[in-house]
C-alpha positions in Angstrom: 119.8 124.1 62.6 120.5 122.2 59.1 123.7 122.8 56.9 121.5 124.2 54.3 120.2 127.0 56.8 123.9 128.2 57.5 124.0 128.0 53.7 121.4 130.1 53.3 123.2 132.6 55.1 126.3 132.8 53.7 125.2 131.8 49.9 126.6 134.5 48.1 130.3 134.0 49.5 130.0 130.2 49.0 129.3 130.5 45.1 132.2 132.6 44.9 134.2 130.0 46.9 133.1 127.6 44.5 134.3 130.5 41.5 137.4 130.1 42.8 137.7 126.8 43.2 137.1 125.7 39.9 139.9 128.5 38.5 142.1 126.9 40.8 142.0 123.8 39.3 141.4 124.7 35.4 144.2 124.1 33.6 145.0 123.1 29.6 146.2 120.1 30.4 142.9 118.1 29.2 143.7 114.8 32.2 144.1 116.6 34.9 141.5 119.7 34.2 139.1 116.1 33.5 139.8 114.4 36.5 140.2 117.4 39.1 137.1 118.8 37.9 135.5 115.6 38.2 136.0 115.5 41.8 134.9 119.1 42.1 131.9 118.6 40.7 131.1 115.8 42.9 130.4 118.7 45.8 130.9 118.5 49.3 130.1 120.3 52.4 132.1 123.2 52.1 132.5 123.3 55.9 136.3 124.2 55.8 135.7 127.2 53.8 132.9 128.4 56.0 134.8 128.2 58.7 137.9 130.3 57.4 135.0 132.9 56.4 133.5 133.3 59.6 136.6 133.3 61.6 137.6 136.0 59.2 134.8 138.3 60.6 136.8 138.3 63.9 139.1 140.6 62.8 139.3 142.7 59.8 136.9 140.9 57.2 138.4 141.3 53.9 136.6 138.3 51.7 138.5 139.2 48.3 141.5 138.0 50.6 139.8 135.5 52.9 138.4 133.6 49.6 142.1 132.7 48.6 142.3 130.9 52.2 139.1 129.3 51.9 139.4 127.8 48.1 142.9 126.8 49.3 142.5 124.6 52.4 139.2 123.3 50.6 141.8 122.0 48.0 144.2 120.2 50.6 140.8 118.8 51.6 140.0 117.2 47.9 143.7 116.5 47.4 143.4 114.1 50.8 140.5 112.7 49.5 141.8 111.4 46.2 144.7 109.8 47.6 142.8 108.1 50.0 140.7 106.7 47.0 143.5 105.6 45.4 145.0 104.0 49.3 141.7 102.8 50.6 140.9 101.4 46.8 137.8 103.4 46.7 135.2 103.2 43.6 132.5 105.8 45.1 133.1 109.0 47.0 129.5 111.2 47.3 127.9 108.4 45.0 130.1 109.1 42.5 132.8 107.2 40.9 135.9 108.3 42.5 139.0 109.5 40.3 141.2 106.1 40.9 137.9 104.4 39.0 137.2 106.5 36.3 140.6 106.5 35.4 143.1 105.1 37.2 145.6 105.3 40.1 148.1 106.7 38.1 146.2 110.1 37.1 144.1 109.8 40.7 148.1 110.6 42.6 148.6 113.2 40.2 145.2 114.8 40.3 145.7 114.7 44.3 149.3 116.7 43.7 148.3 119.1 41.1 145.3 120.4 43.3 147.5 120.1 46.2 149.9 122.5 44.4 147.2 125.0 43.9 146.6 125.3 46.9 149.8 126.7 47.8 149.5 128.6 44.7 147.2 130.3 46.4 148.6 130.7 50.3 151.6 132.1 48.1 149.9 135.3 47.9 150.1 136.0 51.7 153.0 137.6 53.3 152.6 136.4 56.7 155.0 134.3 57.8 152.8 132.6 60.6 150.0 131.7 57.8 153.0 129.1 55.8 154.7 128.2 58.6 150.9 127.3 60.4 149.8 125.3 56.8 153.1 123.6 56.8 153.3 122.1 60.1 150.0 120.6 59.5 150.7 119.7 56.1 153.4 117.3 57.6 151.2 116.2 60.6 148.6 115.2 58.1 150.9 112.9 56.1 152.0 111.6 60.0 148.5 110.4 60.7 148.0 109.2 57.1 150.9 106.8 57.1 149.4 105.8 61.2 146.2 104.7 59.9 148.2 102.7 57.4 150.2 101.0 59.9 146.9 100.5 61.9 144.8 99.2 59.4 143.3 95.5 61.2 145.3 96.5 64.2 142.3 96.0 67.0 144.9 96.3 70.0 145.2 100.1 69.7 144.3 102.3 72.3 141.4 105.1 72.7 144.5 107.5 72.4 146.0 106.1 70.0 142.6 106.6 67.8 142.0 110.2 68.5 145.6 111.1 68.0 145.1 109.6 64.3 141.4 111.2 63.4 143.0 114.8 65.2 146.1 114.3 62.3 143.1 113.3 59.9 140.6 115.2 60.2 140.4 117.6 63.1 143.7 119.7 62.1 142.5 121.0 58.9 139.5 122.4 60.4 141.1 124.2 63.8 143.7 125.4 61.0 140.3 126.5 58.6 139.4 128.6 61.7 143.1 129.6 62.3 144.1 130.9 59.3 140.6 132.8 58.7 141.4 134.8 61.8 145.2 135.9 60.5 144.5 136.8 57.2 142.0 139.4 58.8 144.4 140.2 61.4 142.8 139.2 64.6 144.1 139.6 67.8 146.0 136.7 68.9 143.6 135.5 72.0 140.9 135.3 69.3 143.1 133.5 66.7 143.7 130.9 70.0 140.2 130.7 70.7 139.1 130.3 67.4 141.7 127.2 66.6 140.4 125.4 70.3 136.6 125.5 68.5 138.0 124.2 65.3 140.4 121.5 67.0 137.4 120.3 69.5 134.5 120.5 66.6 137.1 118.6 63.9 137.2 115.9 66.5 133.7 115.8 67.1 133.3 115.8 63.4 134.9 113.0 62.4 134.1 110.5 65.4 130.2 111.1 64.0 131.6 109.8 60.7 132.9 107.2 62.0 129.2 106.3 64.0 127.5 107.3 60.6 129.8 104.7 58.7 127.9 101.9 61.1 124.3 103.3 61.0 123.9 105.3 57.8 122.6 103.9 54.6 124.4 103.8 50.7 122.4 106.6 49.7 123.5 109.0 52.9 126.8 108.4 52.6 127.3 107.3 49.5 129.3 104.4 49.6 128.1 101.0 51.2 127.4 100.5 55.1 130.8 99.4 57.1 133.4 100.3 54.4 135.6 101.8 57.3 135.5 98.7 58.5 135.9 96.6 55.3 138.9 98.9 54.2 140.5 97.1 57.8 140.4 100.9 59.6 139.1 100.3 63.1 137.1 103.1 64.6 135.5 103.6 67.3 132.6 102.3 67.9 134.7 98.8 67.1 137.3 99.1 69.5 134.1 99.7 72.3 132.4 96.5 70.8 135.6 94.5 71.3 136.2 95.4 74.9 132.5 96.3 76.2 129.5 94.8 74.1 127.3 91.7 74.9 128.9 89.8 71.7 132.5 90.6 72.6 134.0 87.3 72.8 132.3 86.3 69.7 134.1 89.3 68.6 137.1 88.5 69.7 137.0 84.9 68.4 135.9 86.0 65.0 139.4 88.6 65.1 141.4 85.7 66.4 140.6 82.9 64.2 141.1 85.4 61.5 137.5 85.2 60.4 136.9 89.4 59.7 136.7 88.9 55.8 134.1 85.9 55.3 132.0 87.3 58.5 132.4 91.1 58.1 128.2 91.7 57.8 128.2 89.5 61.0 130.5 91.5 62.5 129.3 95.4 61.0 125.5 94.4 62.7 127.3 93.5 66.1 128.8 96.5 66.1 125.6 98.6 64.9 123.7 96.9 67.6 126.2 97.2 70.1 127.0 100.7 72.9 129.5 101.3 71.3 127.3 103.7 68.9 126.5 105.4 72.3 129.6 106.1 73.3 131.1 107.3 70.4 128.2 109.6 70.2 128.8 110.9 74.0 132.7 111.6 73.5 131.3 113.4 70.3 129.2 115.6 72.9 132.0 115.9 74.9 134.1 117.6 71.9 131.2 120.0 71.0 130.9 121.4 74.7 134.6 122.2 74.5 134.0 123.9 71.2 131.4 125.8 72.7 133.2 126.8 75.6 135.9 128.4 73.4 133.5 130.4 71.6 132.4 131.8 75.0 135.8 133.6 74.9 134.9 135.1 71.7 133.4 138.4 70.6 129.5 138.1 70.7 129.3 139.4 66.9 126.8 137.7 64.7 129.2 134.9 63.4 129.8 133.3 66.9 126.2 132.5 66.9 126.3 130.4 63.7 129.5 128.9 65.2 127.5 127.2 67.6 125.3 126.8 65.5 127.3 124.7 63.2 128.5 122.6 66.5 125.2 121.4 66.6 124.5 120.4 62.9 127.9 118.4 63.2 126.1 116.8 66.5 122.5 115.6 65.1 123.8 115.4 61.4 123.1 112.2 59.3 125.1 112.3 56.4 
């Protein structure tokens, strides 16, 4: 099953998604209405969205109301993404220039807090009380793991737990939250809303250690930004932290880290690292995630939108870009 199959599906609601998107951020302020519609414009998967729609069907589907949870945690999405342009001194994001280099990192911080503001604009209009109190504890988790990865960048002595605790803050939260909050705006029971956030939490994880393989083995054009950047940025994923403990080159790993080699010889390094089973493994915890997403769907109504559910599980597992 491909992304653009699901797509297909679900086409209608996503261009209204994308409707509301680009109300949210409009605004007569000529900068910011520039710059945030730059990075709209640049696309994106959409997947967090999709997620609070389908989840939605779960309980009583309302989409007028479910639309105003997708746009919104689609927003915190972009908003992430800008600052960590501006952190990560990014020039391309979706082979396009990012906002930090088509303006500068000035507006880029601002563009992140203005669409971050809409977003709560747009939870505003909810009266449940679990629904804030839910976005705000991961709000503040997210910022947790952001300032981790900062204290981690280079730091090749942290642990396999320590890792997954930082890509659950970074990535894997918004999603299990996207599924979350899809199934309490439409008022589903609460073992479903449980279920639902255990398929998001597991396929988030998933999700974001196959970015971190597809950093290693992926070209420009896929991911649109060079080969290795994780890497060159000084964030140690995976796949690296296997090659330094497990792979055939290790102690020439380990030497190059030592003698504090990484930035003449990071090519050297990137290929050992492509080469090395530590692509494999990566790619088997990956699996690991997805069978716990798919065992929490088994919990789950067997409506129509449990079946693309799984379905999405394995596009996150095969996918490329």
């Amino acid at each position: 099953m491909k992304l653009l199959d699901i797509y297909a599906k679900m086409k209608s609601d996503i261009k209204e998604i994308e409707k509301e998107l680009s109300r949210a951020v409009s605004t007569n302020q000529m900068i910011l209405n520039q710059s945030s519609s730059h990075l709209l414009k640049a696309g994106g998967k959409r997947i967090r969205p999709i997620f609070v729609l389908l989840s939605g069907h779960f309980g009583d589907y309302q989409f007028d109301k479910l639309k105003k949870v997708a746009a919104a945690l689609e927003l915190i999405h972009m908003a992430t993404l800008v600052h960590d342009d501006v952190i990560d001194d990014a020039d391309k994001r979706r082979g396009k220039l990012t906002v930090k280099a088509q303006w500068d990192n000035k507006v880029a911080m601002y563009t992140g807090d203005y669409i971050l503001a809409q977003a709560l604009m747009l939870i505003t209009e909810f009266e449940q009380p679990e629904i804030h109190q839910t976005l705000s504890k991961a709000l503040v988790q997210m910022s947790e793991g952001e300032i981790d990865q900062i204290r981690d960048f280079n730091n090749w002595n942290q642990s396999l737990k320590h890792y997954l605790k930082r890509i659950k803050r970074k990535t894997a939260l918004l999603i299990a939250i996207s599924c979350k909050l899809g199934a309490l705006a439409s008022h589903a029971k609460p073992k479903i809303v449980r279920g639902l956030y255990q398929y998001g939490y597991n396929v988030g994880m998933a999700f974001q250690i196959i970015d971190d393989i597809l950093d290693f083995t992926g070209t420009t054009e896929q991911l649109g930004k060079p080969a290795g950047s994780d890497l060159r940025q000084g964030n140690i994923t995976i796949p690296a932290l296997y090659a330094l403990h497990y792979s055939m080159d290790r102690l020439r790993l380990q030497e190059i880290i030592r003698n504090r080699d990484m930035e003449k010889r990071i090519d050297e390094v990137i290929d050992m690292i492509r080469t090395s089973e530590g692509i494999k493994y990566a790619h088997h915890l990956a699996e690991r995630y997805i069978e716990k997403a798919k065992k929490a769907l088994l919990d789950l109504p067997p409506i129509r939108e449990r079946k693309i559910l799984f379905e999405i599980s394995d596009f996150i597992i095969d996918r490329t870009y």
